[in-house]
VOKETI-677836 format. One record per residue: x, y, z of N, C-alpha, C in turn; residue number from 1. Coordinates in steps of 0.02 Angstrom, whole numbers, plus 50000, padded with zeros to 5 digits. Last residue first. Layout:
# residues N
{{X, Y, Z}, {X, Y, Z}, {X, Y, Z}, NUM},
...
END
This chain:
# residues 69
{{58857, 55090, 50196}, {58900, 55157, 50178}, {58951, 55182, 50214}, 69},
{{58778, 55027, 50248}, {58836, 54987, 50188}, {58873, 55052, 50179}, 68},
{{58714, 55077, 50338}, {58769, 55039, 50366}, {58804, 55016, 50301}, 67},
{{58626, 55145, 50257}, {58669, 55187, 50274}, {58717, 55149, 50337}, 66},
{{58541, 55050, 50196}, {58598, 55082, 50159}, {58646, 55130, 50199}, 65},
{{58477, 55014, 50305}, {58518, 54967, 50270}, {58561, 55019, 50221}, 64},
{{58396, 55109, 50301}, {58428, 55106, 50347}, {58497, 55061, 50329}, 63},
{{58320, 55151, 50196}, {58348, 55181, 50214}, {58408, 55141, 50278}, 62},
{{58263, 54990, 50208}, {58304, 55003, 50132}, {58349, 55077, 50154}, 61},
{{58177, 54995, 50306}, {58242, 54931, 50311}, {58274, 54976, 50258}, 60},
{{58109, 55092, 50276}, {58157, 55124, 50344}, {58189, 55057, 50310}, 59},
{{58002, 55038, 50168}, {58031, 55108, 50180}, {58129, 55120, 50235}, 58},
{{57964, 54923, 50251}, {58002, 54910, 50178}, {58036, 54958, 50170}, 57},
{{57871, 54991, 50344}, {57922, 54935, 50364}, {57984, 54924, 50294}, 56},
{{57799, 55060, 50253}, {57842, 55084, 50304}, {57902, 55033, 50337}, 55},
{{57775, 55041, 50094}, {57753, 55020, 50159}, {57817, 55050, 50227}, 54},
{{57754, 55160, 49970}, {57798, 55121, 49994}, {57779, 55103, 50103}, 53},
{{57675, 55314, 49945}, {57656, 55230, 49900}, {57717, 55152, 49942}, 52},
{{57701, 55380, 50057}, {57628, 55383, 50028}, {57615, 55326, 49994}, 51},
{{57824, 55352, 50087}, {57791, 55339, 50124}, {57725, 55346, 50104}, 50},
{{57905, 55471, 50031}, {57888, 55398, 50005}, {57852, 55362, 50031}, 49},
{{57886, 55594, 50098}, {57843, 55572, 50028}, {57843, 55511, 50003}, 48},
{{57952, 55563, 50214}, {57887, 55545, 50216}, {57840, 55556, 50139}, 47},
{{58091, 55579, 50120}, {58071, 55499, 50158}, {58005, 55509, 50165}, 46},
{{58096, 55709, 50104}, {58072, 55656, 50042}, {58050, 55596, 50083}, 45},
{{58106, 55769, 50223}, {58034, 55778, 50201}, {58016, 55715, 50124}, 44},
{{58218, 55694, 50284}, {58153, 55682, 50286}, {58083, 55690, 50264}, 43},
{{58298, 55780, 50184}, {58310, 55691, 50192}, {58223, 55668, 50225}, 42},
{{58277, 55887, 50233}, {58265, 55891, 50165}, {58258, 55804, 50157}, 41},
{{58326, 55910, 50342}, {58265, 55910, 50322}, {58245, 55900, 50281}, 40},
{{58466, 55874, 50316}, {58428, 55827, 50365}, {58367, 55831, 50360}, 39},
{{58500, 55980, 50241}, {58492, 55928, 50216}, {58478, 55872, 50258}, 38},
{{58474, 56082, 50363}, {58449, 56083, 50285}, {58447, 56032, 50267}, 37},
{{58597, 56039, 50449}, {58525, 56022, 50474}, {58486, 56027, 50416}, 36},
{{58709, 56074, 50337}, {58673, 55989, 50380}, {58625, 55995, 50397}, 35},
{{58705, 56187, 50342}, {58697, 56169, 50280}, {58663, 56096, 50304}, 34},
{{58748, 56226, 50486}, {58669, 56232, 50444}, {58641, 56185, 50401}, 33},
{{58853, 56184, 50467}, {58825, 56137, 50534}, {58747, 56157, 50513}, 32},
{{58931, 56246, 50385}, {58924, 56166, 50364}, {58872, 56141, 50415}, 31},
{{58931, 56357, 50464}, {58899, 56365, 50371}, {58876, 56302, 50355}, 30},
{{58981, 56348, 50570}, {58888, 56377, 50575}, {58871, 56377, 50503}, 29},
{{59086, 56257, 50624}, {59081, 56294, 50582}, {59006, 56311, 50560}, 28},
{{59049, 56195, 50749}, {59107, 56266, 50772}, {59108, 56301, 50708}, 27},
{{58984, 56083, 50767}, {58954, 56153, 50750}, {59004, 56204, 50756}, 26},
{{59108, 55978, 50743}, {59035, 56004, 50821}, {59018, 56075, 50806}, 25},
{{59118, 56019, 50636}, {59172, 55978, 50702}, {59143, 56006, 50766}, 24},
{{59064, 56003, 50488}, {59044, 56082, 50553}, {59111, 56058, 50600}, 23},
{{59099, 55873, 50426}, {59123, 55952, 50403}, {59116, 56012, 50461}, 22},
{{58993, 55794, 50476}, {59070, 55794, 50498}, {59098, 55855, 50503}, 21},
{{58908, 55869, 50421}, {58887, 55858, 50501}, {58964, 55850, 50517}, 20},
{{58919, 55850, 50277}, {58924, 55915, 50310}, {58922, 55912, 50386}, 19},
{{58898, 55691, 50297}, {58961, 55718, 50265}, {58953, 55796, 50307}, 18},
{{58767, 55694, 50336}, {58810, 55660, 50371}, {58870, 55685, 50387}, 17},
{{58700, 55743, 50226}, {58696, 55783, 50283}, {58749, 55762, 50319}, 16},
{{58746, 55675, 50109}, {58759, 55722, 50115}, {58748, 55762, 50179}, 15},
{{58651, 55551, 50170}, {58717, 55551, 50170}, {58748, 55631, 50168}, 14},
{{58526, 55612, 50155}, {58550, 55594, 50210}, {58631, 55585, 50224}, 13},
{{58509, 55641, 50019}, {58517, 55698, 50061}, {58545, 55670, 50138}, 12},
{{58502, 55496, 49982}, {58577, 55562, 49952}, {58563, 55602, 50019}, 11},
{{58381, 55470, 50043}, {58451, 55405, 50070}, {58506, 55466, 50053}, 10},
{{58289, 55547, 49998}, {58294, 55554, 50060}, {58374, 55515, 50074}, 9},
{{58305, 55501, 49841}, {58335, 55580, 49867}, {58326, 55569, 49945}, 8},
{{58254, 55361, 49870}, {58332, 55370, 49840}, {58351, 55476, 49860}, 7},
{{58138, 55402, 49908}, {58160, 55358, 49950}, {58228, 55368, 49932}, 6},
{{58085, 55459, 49760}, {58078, 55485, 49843}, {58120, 55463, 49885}, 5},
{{58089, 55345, 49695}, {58142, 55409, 49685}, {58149, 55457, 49732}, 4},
{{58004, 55244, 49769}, {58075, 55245, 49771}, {58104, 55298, 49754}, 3},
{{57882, 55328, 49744}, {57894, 55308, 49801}, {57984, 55312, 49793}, 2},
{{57869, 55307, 49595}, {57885, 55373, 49619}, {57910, 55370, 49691}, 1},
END
């Protein structure tokens, strides 16, 4: 369960990324929301994975994926 946690925090993160571009420095308030939303949303799964998945193992796998990306 850890990892399916860990896999929706890595989507929502990307998707935040993507809408973060989308605002162009907040000048659009729909996409620059929608981002911070899915920034929260990225973390609240990440610390659910964190209940069964070691922390160090946790962040390499988030992190690592978001330089292959």
């Amino acid at each position: 369960m850890g990892y399916m946690y860990l896999s929706f925090a890595i989507v929502g993160e990307l998707i935040g990324d993507n809408l973060l571009k989308a605002s162009a420095g907040f000048t659009r308030p729909v996409y620059g929301i929608s981002a911070l939303l899915s920034y929260g949303i990225c973390f609240y799964f990440f610390s659910l994975s964190l209940k069964t998945i070691n922390l160090n193992i946790a962040y390499a796998v988030w992190r690592s994926e978001e330089h292959t990306s």
